[in-house]
N, C-alpha and C positions, 0 to 999 in steps of 0.2 A: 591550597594545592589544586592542581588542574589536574585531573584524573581523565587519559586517554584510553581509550576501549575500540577493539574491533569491527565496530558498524552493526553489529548484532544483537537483537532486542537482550540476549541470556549477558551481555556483557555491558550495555545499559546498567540493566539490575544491579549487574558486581558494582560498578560503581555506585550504584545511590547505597549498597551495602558497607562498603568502602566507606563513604559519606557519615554513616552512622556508628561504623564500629573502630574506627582506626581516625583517619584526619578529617577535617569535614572538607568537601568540596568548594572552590571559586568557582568553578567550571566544570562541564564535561564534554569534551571534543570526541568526534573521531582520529582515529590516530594520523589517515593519508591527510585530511585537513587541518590537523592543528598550524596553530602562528605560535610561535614560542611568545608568551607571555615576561614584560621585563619585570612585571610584580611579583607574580606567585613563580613557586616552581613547579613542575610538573612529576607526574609518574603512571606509567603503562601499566594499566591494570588485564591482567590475563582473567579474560571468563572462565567462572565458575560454576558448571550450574548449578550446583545444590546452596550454593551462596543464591541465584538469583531465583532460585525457586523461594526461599527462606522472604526475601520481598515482595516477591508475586503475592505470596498466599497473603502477606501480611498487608497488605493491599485489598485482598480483597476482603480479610476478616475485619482490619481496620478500620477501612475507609470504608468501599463498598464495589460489589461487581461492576457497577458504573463508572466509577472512578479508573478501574482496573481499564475498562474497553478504552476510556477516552483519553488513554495514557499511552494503550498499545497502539489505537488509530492515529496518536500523534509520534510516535514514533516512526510508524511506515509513511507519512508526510514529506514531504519534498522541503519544510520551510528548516531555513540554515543553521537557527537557534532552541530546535524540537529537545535539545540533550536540556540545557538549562530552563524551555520551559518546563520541561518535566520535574523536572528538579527544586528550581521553586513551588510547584503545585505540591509535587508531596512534602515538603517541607511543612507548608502549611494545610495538606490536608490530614497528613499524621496529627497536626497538633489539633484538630479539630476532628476528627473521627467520620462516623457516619453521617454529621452535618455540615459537612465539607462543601458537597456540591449543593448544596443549599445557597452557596454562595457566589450565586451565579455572575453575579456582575465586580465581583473582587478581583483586584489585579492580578490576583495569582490564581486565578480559578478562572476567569474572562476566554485567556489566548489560548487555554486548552482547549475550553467549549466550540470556541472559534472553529480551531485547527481541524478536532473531530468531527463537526458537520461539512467541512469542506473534504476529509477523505471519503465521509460517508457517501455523499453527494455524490462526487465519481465512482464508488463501490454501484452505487444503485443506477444510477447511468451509464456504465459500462455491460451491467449485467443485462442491460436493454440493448446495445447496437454493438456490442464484439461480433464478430460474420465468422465463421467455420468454412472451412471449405476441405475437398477431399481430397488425400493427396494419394488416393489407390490404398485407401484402410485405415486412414490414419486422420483424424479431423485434424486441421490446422487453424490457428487465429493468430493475426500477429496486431499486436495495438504498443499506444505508446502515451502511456498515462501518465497524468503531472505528478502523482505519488505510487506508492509501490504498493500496490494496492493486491497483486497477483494473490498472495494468500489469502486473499479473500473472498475472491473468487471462486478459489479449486473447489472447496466442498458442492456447492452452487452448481457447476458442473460436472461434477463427478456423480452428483445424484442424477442432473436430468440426462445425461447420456453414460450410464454405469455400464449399458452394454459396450461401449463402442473403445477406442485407443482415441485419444488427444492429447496434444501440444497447445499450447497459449503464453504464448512469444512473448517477451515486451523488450523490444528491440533499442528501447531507451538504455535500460539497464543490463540490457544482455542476461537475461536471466528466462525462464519457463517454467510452467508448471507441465509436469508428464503426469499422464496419469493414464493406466491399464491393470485390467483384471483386480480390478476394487483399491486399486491402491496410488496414491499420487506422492509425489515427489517435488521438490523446487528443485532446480537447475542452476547453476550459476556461472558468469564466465562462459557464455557457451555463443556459437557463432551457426547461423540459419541462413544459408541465401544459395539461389536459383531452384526456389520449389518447385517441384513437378504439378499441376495440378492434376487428376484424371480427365479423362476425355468428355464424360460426363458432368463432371464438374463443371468444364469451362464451357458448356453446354447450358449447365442451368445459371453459370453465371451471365449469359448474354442474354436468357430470356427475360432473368431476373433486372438486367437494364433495361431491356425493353418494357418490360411491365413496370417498372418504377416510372420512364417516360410518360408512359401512354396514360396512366393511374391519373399524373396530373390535368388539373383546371385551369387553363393558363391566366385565365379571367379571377382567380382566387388566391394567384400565389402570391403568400405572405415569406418574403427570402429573409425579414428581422425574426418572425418567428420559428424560421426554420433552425436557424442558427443558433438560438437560443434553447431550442431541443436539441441539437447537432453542431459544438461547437466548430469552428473548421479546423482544427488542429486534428479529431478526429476522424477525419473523414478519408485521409490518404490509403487508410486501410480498410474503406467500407467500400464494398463491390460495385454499389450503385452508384457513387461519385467518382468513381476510377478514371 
């Protein structure tokens, strides 16, 4: 049975719940991308969360916290078949317990590890070159990350600027983190375009080119190693390559 779900980690869960308490899974798609299968048959499964909390925990009592991160970082991933690898992982890390990821190099434990270092990776280099800018009270950041990485961020900036209001756009996904007066939110569906910046802003964003120009050695510049710090996908939204 192919078990179609919402796009939503809480509906994920219902499925690998689904998986164990009722038919076991072939598959689990999202529902706008499913391809109707002429083997198995299918069935839309509606999130449930106290179903997909009932997996979460047993995931982490089972398995281990670790298991649990590198399940959720593969779920916020970009790669096409995150639903099935997840699915085989806990397949066989249920049957294995807390020496599951012990099993680092196992075909069913491998594409997770994979997956999770590569959201990490852009988690921890976004948290480096995301640019704020002021829109008259309001910090603004707009990026656009290979995976959906946005909740992972929020907390991260909600502590280092907890006095201030921001937005942090990902204009891939159309989706935001808001966040004001101690509290943030995800956005979804939502559409951002012809910002205002403040006068000051667009102020310190020229000086801020200029001092990135002048900074440089022209006699030192390494443009492989830059890139490899700053991929260029990047860059369309960072102030000083504008």
């Amino acid at each position: 049975m192919d078990y179609l779900y919402d796009g939503t980690f809480e509906g994920l869960m219902t499925c690998i719940y689904y998986h164990y308490k009722k038919v076991k899974a072939s598959g689990i798609y999202e529902l706008p991308n499913y391809q109707q299968s002429l083997i198995y048959g299918s069935k839309i499964v509606e999130t449930d969360i106290s179903k997909a909390k009932i997996v979460s925990d047993a995931i982490n009592a089972k398995i281990s916290r670790e298991a649990y991160i590198n399940v959720y970082y593969c779920y916020l991933s970009n790669d096409a078949d995150k639903e099935n690898i997840i699915l085989d992982f806990l397949i066989f890390a249920f049957e294995y317990g807390k020496y599951a990821m012990n099993f680092y190099t196992h075909e069913k434990v491998h594409p997770i590890n994979v997956i999770y270092k590569k959201v990490a990776s852009e988690e921890h280099r976004v948290l480096g070159i995301l640019r704020f800018s002021d829109m008259g009270g309001i910090l603004y950041a707009k990026y656009s990350p290979d995976n959906d990485i946005s909740i992972l961020l929020a907390d991260h900036f909600a502590d280092r600027y907890k006095f201030e209001k921001f937005i942090i756009f990902d204009e891939k996904r159309k989706k935001a983190v808001v966040y004001a007066d101690n509290v943030w939110e995800i956005k979804e569906n939502i559409k951002i375009d012809n910002v205002e910046f403040s006068l000051n802003e667009r102020r310190i964003q020229k000086l801020w080119k200029q001092y990135f120009t002048d900074l440089a050695i022209k006699e030192r510049k390494n443009i492989n190693l830059q890139f490899q710090f700053v991929p260029a996908r990047y860059r369309k939204n960072m102030t000083e390559f504008k």
